[in-house]
VEXPAZA-496288 format. One record per residue: residue number from 1; residue in one letter; x, y, z of N, C-alpha, C in turn. Coordinates in Angstrom, 1 decimal. Layout:
<recs>
REC   i aa    nxx    nyy    nzz   caxx   cayy   cazz    cxx    cyy    czz
REC NUM  a      X      Y      Z      X      Y      Z      X      Y      Z
...
</recs>
This chain:
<recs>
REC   i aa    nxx    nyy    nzz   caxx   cayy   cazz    cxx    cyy    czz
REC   1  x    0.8   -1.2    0.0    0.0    0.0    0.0    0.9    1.2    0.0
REC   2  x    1.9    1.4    0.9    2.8    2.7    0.8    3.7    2.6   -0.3
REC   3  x    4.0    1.4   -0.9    4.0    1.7   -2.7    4.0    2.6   -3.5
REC   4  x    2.6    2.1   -3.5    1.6    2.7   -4.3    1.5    4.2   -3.9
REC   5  x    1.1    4.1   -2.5    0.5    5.4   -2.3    1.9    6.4   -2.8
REC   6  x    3.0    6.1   -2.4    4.5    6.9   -3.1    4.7    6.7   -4.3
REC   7  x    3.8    6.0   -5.6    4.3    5.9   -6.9    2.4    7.0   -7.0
REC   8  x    2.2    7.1   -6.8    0.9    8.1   -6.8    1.1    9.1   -7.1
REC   9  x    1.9    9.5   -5.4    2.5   10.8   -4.8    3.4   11.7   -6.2
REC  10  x    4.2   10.7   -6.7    5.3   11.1   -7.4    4.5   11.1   -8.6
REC  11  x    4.1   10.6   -9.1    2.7   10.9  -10.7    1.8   11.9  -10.7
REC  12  x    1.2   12.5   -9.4    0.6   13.7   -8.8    1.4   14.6   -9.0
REC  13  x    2.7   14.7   -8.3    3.3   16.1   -8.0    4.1   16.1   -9.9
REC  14  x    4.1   15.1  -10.6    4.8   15.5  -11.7    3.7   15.8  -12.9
REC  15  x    2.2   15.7  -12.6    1.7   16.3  -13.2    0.6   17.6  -13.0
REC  16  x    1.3   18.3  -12.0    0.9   19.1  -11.4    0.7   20.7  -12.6
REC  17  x    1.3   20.5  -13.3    1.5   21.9  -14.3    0.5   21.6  -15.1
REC  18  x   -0.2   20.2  -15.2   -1.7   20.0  -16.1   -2.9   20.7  -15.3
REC  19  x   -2.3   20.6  -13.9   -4.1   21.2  -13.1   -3.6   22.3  -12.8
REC  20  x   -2.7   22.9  -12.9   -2.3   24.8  -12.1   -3.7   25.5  -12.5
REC  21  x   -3.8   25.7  -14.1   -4.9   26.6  -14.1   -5.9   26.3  -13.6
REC  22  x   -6.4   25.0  -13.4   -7.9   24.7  -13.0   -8.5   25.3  -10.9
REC  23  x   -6.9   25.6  -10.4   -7.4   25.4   -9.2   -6.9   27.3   -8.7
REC  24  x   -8.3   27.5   -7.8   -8.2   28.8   -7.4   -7.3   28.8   -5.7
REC  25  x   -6.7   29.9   -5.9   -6.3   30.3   -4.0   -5.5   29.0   -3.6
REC  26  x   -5.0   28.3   -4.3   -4.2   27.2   -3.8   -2.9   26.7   -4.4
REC  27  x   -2.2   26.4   -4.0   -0.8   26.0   -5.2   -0.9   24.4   -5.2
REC  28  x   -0.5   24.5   -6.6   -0.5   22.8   -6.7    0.2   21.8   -6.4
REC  29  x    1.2   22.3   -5.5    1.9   21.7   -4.5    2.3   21.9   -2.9
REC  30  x    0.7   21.8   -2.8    0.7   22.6   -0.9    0.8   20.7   -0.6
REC  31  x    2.1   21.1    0.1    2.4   20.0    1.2    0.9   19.5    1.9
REC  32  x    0.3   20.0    2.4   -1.5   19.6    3.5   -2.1   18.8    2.6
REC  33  x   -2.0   19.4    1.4   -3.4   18.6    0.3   -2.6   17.5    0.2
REC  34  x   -1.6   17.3   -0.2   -1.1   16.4   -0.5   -1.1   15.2    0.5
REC  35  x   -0.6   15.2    1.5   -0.6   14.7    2.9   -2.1   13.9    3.3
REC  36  x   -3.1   15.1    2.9   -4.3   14.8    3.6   -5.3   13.5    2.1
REC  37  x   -5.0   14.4    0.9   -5.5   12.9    0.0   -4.9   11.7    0.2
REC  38  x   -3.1   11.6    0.6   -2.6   10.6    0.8   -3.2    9.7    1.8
REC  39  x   -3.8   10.2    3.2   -4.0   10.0    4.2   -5.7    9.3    3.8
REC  40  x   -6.4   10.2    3.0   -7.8    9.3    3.0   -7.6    9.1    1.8
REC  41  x   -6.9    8.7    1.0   -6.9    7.2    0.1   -6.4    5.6    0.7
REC  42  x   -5.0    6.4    1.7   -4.5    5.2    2.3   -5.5    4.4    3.6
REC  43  x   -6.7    5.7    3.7   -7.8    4.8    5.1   -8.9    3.9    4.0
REC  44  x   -9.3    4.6    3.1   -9.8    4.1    2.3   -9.6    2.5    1.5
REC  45  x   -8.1    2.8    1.4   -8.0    0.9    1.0   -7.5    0.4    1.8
REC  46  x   -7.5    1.0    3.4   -7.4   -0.5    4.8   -8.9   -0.6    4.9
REC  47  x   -9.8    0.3    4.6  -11.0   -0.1    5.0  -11.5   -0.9    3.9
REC  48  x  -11.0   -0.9    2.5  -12.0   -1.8    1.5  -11.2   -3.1    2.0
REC  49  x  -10.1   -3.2    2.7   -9.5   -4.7    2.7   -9.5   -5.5    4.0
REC  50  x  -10.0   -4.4    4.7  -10.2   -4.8    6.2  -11.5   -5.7    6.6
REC  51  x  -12.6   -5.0    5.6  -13.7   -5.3    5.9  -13.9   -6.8    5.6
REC  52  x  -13.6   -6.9    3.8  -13.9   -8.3    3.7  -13.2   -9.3    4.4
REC  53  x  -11.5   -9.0    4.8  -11.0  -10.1    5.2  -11.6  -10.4    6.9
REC  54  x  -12.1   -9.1    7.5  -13.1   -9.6    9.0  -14.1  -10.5    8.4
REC  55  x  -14.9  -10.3    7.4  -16.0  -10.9    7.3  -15.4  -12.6    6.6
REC  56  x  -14.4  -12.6    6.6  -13.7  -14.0    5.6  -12.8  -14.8    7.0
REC  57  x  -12.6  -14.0    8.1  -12.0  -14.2    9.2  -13.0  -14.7    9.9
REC  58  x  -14.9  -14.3   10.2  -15.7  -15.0   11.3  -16.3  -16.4   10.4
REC  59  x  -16.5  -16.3    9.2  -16.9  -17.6    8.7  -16.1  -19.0    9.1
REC  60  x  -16.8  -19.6    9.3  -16.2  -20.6    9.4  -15.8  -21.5    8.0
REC  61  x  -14.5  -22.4    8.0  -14.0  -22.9    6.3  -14.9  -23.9    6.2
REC  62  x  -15.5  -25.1    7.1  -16.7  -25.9    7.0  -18.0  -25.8    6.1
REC  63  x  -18.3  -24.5    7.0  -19.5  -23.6    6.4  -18.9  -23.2    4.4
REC  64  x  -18.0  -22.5    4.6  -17.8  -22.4    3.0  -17.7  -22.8    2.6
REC  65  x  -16.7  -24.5    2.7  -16.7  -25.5    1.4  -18.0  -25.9    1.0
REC  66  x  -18.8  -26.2    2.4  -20.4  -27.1    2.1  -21.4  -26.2    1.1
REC  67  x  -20.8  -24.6    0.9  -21.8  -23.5    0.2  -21.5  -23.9   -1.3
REC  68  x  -19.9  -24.4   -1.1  -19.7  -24.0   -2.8  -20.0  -25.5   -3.5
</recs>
């Protein structure tokens, strides 16, 4: 995940001279913004990976073979 999230990071801040004009009152490389998307993308994919493997964690293996 911290990978990714630092091959992001570095494709973001190097295409940063495509979004300048689109954004008002802000530079397109304010340390915070940056920081803070990193921070709720990286909660974001512990929670899409968290969730199923809890729910893959209380099932029992019994129960799932006899389903499939």
């Amino acid at each position: 995940m911290g990978a990714g999230l630092g091959l992001g990071a570095a494709v973001a801040r190097g295409t940063t001279r495509f979004v300048e004009p689109l954004l008002f009152q802000t530079s397109p490389r304010d340390p915070a913004t940056f920081l803070g998307v990193a921070a709720i993308v990286g909660l974001v994919a512990l929670a899409a990976s968290a969730i199923p493997a809890w729910r893959a964690a209380s099932t029992r293996p019994t129960d799932a073979l006899r389903a499939d």
